[in-house]
N, C-alpha and C positions, 0 to 999 in steps of 0.2 A: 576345614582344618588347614593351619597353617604348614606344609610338606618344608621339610627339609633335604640339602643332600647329604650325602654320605659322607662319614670323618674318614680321614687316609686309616687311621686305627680297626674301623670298622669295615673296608676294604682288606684292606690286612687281615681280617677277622674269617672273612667272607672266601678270602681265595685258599686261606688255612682247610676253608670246610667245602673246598672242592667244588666251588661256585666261581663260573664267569660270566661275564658280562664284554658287548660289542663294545660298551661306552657307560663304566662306571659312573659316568655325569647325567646320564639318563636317568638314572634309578632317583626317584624323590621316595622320601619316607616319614612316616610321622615323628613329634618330638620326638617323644618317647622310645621310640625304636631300640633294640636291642637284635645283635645278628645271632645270637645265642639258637636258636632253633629255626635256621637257614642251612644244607646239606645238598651236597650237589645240584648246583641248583645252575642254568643255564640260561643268563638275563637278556634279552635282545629288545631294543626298540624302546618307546616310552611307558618305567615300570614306574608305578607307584605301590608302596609297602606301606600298610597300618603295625599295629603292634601285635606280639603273640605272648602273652603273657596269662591265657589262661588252658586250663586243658579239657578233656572230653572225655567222657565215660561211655563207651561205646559197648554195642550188644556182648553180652558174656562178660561185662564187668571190667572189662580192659579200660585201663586209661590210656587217653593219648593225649601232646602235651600239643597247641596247635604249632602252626609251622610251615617250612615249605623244604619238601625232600624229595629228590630223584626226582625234578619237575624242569620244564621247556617251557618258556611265559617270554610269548613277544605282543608287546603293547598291551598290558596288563594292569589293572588295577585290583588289586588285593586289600580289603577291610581287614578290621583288626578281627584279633583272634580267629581266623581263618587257620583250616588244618587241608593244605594240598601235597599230596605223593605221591609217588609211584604211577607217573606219566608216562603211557610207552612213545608216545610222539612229543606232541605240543596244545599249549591253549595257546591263542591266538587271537587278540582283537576284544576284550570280554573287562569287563568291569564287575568285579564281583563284591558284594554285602559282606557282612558280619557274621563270625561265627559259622560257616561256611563250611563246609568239609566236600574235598574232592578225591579219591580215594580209585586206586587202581582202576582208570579208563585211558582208551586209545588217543582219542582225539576231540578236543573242542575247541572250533573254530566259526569267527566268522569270515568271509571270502568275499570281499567287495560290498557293496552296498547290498543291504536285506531287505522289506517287509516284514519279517518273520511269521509267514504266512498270511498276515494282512494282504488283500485286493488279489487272492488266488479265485479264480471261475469254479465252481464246483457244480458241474452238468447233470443237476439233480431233474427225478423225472422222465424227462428223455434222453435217454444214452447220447443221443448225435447231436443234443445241444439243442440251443433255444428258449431254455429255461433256467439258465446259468446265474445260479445267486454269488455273488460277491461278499465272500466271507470275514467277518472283523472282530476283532476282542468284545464289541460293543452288538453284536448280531442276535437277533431275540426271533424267536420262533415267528412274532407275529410280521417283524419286519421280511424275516425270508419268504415268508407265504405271500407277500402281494410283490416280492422280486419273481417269485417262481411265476407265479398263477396270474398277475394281472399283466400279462402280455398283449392284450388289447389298449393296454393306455403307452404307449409305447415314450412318451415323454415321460411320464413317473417312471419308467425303466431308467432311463436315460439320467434321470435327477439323480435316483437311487447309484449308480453306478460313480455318480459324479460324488455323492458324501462321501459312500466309501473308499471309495481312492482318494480323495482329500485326506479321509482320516489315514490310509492306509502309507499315502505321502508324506506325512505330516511325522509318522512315528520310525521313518525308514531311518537307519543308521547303516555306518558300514563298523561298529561297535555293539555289540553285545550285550547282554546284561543276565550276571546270574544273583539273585535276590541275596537277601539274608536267612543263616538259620536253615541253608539249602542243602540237603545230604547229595551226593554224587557219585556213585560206586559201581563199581566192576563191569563197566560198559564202554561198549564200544567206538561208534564216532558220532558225535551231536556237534551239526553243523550247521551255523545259522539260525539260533533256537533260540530266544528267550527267554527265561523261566524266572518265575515268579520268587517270592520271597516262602520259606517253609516248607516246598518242594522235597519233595524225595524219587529220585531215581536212582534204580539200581536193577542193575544186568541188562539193560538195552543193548541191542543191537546195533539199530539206526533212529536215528533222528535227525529229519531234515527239513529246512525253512519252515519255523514254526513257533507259533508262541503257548507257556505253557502258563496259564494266567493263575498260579498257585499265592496264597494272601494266607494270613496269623487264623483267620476266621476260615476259611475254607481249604487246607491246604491240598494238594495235589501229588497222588502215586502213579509214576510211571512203570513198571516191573518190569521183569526176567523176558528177553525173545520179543520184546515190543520192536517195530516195525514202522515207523510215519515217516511218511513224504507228504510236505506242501500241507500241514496241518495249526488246526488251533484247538488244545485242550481248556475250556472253561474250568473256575473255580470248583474242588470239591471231587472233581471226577476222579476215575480209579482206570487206568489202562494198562493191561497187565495178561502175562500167561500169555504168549506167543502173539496176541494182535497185529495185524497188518493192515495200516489205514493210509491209504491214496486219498488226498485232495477230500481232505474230511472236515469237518467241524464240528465236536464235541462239548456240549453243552454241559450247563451245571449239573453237580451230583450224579453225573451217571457214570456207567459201569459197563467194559469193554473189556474181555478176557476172555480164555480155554480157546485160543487161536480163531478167536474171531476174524472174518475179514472182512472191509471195506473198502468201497471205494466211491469218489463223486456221490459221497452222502453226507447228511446234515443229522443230527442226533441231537437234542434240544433236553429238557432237563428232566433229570429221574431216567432218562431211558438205561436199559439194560440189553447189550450183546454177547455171548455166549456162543463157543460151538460151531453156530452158520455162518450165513455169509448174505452179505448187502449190497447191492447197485444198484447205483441212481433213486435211494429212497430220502425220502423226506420224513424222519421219524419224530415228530409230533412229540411234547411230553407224554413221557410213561410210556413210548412205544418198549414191549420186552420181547425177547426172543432167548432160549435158553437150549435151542439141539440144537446136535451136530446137523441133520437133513434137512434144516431149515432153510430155505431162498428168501429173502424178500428182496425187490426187485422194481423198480420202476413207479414206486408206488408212494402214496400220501397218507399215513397214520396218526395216528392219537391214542394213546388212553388203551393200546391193543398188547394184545395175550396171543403171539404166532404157536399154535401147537406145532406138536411135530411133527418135520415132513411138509412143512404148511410152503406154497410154492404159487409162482404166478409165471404168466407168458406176458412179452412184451414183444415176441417177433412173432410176426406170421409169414416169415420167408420170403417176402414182399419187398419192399420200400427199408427193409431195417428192423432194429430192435425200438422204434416211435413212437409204440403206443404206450398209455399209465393209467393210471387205476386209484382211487380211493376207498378206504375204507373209514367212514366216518368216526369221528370219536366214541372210543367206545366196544367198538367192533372184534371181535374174538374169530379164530380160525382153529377147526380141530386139526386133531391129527390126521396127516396126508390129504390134507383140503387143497386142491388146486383152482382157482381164478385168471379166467383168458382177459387180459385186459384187451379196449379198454373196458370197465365196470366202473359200476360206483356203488358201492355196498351203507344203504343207510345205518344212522348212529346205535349203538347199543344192539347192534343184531350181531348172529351168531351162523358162518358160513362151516356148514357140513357136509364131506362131499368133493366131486369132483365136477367143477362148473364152465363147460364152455360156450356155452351162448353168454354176448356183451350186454349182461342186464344192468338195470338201476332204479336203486332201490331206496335214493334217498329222502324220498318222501313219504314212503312206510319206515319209519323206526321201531326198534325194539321189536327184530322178527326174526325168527329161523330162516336161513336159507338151503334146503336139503335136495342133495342132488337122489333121483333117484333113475335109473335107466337112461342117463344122459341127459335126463331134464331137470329142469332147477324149479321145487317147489316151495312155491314162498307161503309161509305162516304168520303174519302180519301181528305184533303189538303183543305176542306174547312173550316176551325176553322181558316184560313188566311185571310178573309175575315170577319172575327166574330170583332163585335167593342167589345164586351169580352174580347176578347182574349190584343186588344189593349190595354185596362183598365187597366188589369190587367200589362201588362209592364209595364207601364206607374206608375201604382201606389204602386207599390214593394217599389222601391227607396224613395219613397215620406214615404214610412211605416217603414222604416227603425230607429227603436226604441231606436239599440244600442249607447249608448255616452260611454262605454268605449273605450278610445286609445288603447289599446290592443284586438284586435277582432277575435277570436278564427277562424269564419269562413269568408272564403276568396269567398265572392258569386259573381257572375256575374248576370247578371241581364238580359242579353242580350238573345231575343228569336229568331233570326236570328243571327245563328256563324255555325263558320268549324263542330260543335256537329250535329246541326237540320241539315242544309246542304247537308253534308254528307250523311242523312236518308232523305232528300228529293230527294237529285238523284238516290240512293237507289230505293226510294221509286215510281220515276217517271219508270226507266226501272224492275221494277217488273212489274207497271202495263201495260206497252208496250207491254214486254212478255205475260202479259195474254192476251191481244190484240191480237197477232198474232197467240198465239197458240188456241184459242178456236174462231176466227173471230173476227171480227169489228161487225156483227151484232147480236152475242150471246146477249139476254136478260139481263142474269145473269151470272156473274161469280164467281168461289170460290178461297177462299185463305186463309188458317189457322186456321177452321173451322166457317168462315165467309162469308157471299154472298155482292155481289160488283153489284150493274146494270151499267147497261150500261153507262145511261148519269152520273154517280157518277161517274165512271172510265174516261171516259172522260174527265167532268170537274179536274177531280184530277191528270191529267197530267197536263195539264193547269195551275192549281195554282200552281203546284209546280214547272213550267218551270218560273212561274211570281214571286215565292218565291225565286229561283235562280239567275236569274236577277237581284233584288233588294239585293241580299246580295253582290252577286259579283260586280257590277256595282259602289254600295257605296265604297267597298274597291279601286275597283280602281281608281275612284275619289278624295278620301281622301289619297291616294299614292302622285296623281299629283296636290294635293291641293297645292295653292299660288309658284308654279313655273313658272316660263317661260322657254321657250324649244325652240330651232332655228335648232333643226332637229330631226328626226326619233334617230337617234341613242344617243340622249341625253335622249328624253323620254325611251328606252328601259335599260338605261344604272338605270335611273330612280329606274324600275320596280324593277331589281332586288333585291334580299330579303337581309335582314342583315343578315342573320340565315339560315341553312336547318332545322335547331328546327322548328317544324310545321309541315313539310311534313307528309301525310298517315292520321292515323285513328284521331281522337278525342273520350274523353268520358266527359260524366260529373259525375264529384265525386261528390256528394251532393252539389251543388250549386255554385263550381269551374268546368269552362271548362279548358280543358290542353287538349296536345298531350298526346297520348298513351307512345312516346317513353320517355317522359320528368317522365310521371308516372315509367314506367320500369327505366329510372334510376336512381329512387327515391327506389324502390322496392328492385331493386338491391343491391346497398348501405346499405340496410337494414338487407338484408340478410349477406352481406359478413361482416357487422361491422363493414364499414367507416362510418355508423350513425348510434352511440347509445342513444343520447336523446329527450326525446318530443321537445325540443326545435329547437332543429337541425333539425326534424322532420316537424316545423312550420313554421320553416326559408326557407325550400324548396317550401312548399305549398309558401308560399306571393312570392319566386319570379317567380313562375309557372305565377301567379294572376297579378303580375307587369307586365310581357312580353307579356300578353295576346294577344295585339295588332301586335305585334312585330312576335308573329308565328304567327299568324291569315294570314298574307300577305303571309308568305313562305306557307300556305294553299291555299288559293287562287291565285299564283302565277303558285303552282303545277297544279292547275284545271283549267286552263285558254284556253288552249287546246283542253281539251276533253271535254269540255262545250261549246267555241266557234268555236271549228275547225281550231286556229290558235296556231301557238308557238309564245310563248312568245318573243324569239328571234329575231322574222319576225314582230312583231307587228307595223303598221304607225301610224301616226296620225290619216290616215283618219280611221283606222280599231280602235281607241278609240273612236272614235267620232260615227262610228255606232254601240258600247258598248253605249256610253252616252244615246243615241236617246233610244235603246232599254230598257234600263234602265230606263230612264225616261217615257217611254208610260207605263211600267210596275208600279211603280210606283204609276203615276196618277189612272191608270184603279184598282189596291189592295184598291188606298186611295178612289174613285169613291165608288168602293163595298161597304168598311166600312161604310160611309156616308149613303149611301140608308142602310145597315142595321141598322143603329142610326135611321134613319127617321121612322124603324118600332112602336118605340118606343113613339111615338108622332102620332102614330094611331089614328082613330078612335076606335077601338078595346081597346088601352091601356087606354083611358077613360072612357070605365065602371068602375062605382062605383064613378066616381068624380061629383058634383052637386047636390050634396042628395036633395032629392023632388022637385028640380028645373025641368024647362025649358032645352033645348040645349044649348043656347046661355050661361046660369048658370053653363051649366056641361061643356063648352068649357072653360069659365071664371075661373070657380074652378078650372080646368086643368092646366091654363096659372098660374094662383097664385101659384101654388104645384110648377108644372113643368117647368112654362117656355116657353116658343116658341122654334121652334125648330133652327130657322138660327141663336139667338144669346145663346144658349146650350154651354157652356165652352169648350166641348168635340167636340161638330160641327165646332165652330170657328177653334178650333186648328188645325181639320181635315187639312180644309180650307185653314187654314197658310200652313200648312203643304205641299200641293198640287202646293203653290205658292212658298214657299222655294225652294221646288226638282226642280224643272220648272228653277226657275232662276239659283242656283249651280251649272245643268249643261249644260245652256245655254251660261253661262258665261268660263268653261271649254270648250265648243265646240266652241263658239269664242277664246279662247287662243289657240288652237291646231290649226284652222285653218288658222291660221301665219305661221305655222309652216311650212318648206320647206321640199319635201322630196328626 
C-alpha cells in the first residue's frame, strides 16, 4: 500500500481529539484514512495507520466501531480496521494485522532485538543439562528425540544446534508482530512475543520471549493467570487457567490449564496438562496428565495416561537430580505409582505400585508391572488382552485435535508394527531362556531386578506367540489382498518386497515408527551437511511416515522364516493358508480375551454404589440406565464385528488360494 502523510486538517482533527504526536511527519497513513475514530491517542517514533472504517460485535452483542483510544504506540504499525484502547502503559516496536482488537492490557513490547523464543536450551531429561534440545517454530517431536538422546554422535548434536540457530537467526527482529483477526484483552505485559494471526488472549499475566504460532486453520487460546517465560506455543493449542511454563515448548493441539506447571519441558502434539506439575520431561504425543498430586519428572513418554499421585525420583542424594527414565509408548501409571529412575518401562505395559529397584523392561511389552512388598513383579504380554489397552488404540485417532495442514509430528498410531514386534519376539525367547535355564517348574523366576512366576511366564509366551501371529498374518493377508494367483510362483513373486528399506531393527522416535537404517541415513546427512535445514529435516521425517507400510512388508517378509520355519522363497499356497488358519484362531482367541475382560466391567462388583437406597432390581436398573447392558455396549458390538470380519477376510483368502494349483 501506498502510505500517505497527514493533511494539516487532519492534524488539526487529531489534536482536537486529544492526540499527540513527537513528530507529526512520522505518522504515514493509508489513502483512505479518516482521524474520525483516533482519541487520546499518544504517537511516538515511526507510526503507520491503515483505515477504521468498519466496527465489531463483541461478546454480549455490544458494538464497537474499530479505532484507536486511550493508547501509547511508539514505532507502530496498525492494519485497517484494527480496534486498540485502553492502554495502561504502551505498545512499543510491533506491527500489527487486520481486524485486530487490543483491549484493556498493560504492556506490549518489544526491547532490543528478540528470537521470540527461537534457539532457547530447554534441559529436558536431565535437570543439570546435557540433553538440551534447541527449541524452534519448526521443532517436531521426532527432531527433539535424536537432540535429546543421540548424544553419542556428538557432531549431529552440533549440526542440529547449528540449523536451529540459523533458523532461530534468520527470524530475530527487534520488531514484533501481532497477526490479523488477533483478540487481545485484559492482560497484563507480553513482552517480546510473537503471535500469530487468529489468536486470542485474554487475562494473562506474563508473557515473555516467545512465539505463539496461532493460523485461520488452527487458531491459538492463551487464558486468564497464564504465566510463560522463554516459550513456544504451536498451532491449535489451548494454554489457560493459571499455567506457568519456563523454557517450554508446546506442540500442536494440546492442552495446558487448572494451574499446571512447567518447566525445561517439551510437550509435542495432542498432549494434555492439568493440575500437576513437570520437569525436565520430554512428553511424547498424547502424553496426559489430569491431577493436582501428579509429578512427572525427568522422564521420556508417549501415548501415556499418568494416574493420580503417579510420581518418579531422579535424585538419589548423590551426584544431583541425573538420572531419567522411559516409559515406552503406550505405558499407563496407576494411582500413586512411584518409579526410581533410572528405568525403562517397556511399550503398552501398565506400572502398579511402588517401584524402587532400576528395572527394564523394554523388551517384554504389554505387561503389568506390580509392586508387591518392595518387589516389582513383572506379568509379561498380558496388557494384550487388556480391553484398555484396545480403548486406548482405538481412541488416539478419534482424539486427534490437530486441524493444522501443516503437522509438525508425524505419529503412527499403530500398537502392533515391526517396533512392538520385534520386542515381542525379543521378549518371547528371553522368556524361553529363562525357562530352560532355571527349569519349567521353578516357582519363581528373575529378570532385571524383577520376579516372573511361573504361570506369568508361561502365559506371556503365549500372548506374545498370539501377538505375533496377529501382526504377521494381517501383513500378509493385506500383501495378497484382491488378487488372484494360478500358481505358487505368482503368489511368491507377489510377496516380495518393493524395498530392502525395512529389514533389521525398528525404533520409535516419539510417536513415528521407522527403520533404524532409514533413521542412520537421516543422521548421517546431518552430520556430513547434505541437510542443513529444519525443513529438509521434516521432509525426511513425512517420507519415513508415508512408506511406513511399504517397509513394514520388507520387515515382515525378513521374519517370515524364523517365525514360521519356512523361506519365503519356498512358500505354497497351502503353507498361506495354514498362516491364515493360524492367524485367524489367534485372532479370534486375543479378541475372545478382550470380551470376557469388558464383560468384567458389567460385574456384579462394578455395580456398587448404583441404586442408592433401593432394592436389587433398582441397583441393576440404575446400572442399565448409567451403563447399559453389556451385549449392546458400543465397544462389545465392535468386539463382535470384529471377530466376524477377521473370520470372513481370511476365509475368503483361504478360498482364493485354494484354486490355486501348485
Amino acid at each position: 500500500m501506498n502510505y500517505r502523510q497527514l493533511t494539516e486538517q487532519e492534524i488539526a482533527q487529531l489534536q482536537a481529539q486529544q492526540c499527540r504526536a513527537e513528530s507529526w511527519d512520522s505518522i504515514q497513513v493509508a489513502p483512505n484514512f479518516t482521524a474520525d475514530y483516533i482519541h487520546n491517542v499518544r504517537f511516538s517514533g515511526d507510526i503507520t495507520l491503515g483505515v477504521f472504517s468498519e466496527s465489531f460485535v463483541c461478546e454480549g452483542g455490544i458494538n464497537m466501531h474499530s479505532g484507536i483510544r486511550n493508547a501509547t504506540l511508539h514505532n507502530v504499525s496498525v492494519g485497517d480496521n484494527c480496534l486498540i484502547e485502553n492502554i495502561n502503559n504502551y505498545i512499543a516496536n510491533y506491527t500489527i494485522g487486520e481486524r485486530t482488537i487490543i483491549d484493556n492490557c498493560d504492556l506490549i513490547v518489544v526491547d532490543g532485538k528478540s528470537s521470540f523464543g527461537n534457539g532457547i536450551e530447554v534441559a529436558v531429561l536431565n535437570e543439570t543439562g546435557g540433553r538440551e534440545v534447541t527449541i524452534t517454530d519448526k521443532l517436531s517431536a521426532h527432531t527433539a528425540y535424536i537432540m535429546a538422546l543421540y548424544r553419542h554422535r556428538p557432531q549431529l548434536i552440533k549440526r542440529l544446534r547449528e540449523i536451529a540457530m540459523y533458523y532461530s537467526d534468520k527470524y530475530a527482529s527487534d520488531r514484533g508482530t501481532i497477526g490479523s483477526n488477533v483478540e487481545i484483552s485484559n492482560s497484563g505485559v507480553i513482552k517480546s512475543v510473537r503471535i500469530g494471526d487468529y489468536c486470542r488472549i485474554d487475562g494473562v499475566n506474563l508473557l515473555s520471549n516467545g512465539s505463539i504460532n496461532s493460523n485461520i486453520h488452527a487458531p491459538v487460546y492463551v487464558g486468564h493467570g497464564v504465566i510463560c517465560n522463554d516459550f513456544i506455543i504451536s498451532s491449535g493449542s489451548k494454554v489457560d487457567s493459571g499455567a506457568t511454563l519456563s523454557r517450554c515448548f508446546v506442540g500442536q493441539a494440546c492442552v495446558l490449564g487448572h494451574n499446571y506447571s512447567a518447566s525445561d519441558s517439551l510437550f509435542f502434539g495432542n498432549c494434555q496438562g492439568e493440575n500437576g506439575e513437570a520437569c525436565a520431561i520430554f512428553a511424547g504425543p498424547y502424553t496426559v496428565t489430569h491431577h493436582k498430586s501428579t509429578l512427572l519428572i525427568a522422564g521420556m513418554f508417549s501415548f501415556m495416561n499418568a494416574g493420580s499421585g503417579s510420581n518418579q525420583s531422579n535424585h538419589m542424594y548423590k551426584l544431583g537430580p541425573i538420572h531419567q527414565g522411559t516409559l515406552e509408548r503406550g505405558a499407563k501409571t496407576t494411582s500413586n505409582s512411584y518409579i526410581l529412575w533410572p528405568s525403562r518401562v517397556g511399550a503398552f505395559s501398565l506400572v502398579m505400585g511402588r517401584h524402587i529397584s532400576n528395572s527394564d523392561t523394554t523388551n517384554l511389552p504389554f505387561s503389568y508391572l506390580i509392586e508387591q512388598n518392595n518387589t516389582t513383579h513383572l506379568v509379561p504380554g498380558v496388557n494384550l488382552r487388556s480391553v484398555g489397552t484396545i480403548r486406548d488404540v482405538q481412541k488416539w485417532p478419534k482424539r486427534d485435535r490437530r486441524t493444522d495442514p501443516n503437522r509438525l509430528d508425524l505419529i503412527n498410531f499403530n500398537h502392533l508394527s515391526p517396533y512392538t514386534v520385534q520386542k515381542m519376539m525379543k521378549g518371547r525367547e528371553i522368556l524361553k531362556s529363562m525357562q530352560r535355564a532355571s527349569g519349567e517348574l521353578s516357582d519363581v523366576y528373575s529378570f532385571h531386578s524383577t520376579k516372573i512366576k511361573n504361570s506369568s511366564l508361561r502365559n506371556g509366551i503365549r500372548f506374545y506367540e498370539v501377538g505375533i501371529h496377529k501382526f504377521m498374518g494381517n501383513s500378509i493377508i493385506k500383501r495378497l489382498e484382491g488378487l488372484q494367483f494360478a500358481s505358487d510362483e505368482e503368489i511368491r513373486r507377489r510377496l516380495v518386497p518393493d524395498t530392502d528399506i525395512g529389514r533389521g531393527e525398528w525404533a520409535d522416535i516419539s510417536g513415528l515408527i521407522a527403520p533404524k537404517s532409514e533413521i542412520e541415513r537421516l543422521i548421517t546427512a546431518i552430520e556430513q551437511g547434505s541437510i542443513t535445514r529444519l525443513k529438509e529435516i521434516n521432509a525426511e521425517w513425512e517420507k519415513m511416515h508415508h512408506n511406513y507400510y511399504t517397509y513394514e512388508w520388507s520387515w515382515v517378509y525378513e521374519h517370515i522364516e524364523s517365525f514360521y520355519g519356512i523361506a519365503p522363497e519356498r512358500l505354497t499356497a497351502a503353507d498361506i493358508i495354514a498362516i491364515v488358519e493360524q492367524w485367524r484362531e489367534s485372532v479370534v482367541w486375543l479378541d475372545r480375551m478382550i470380551y470376557e475382560d469388558a464383560r468384567k466391567e458389567f460385574s456384579l462388583a462394578s455395580r456398587t454404589g448404583f441404586g442408592a437406597d433401593g432394592s436389587r432390581e433398582e441397583k441393576d436398573s440404575d446400572f442399565e440406565q448409567v451403563r447399559g447392558d453389556f451385549e449392546s455396549n458400543p465397544f462389545v458390538c465392535a468386539t463382535l464385528k470384529h471377530i466376524e470380519e477377521k473370520s470372513a477376510l481370511g476365509q475368503e483368502l483361504i478360498e482364493r488360494l485354494s484354486k490355486v494349483k501348485s
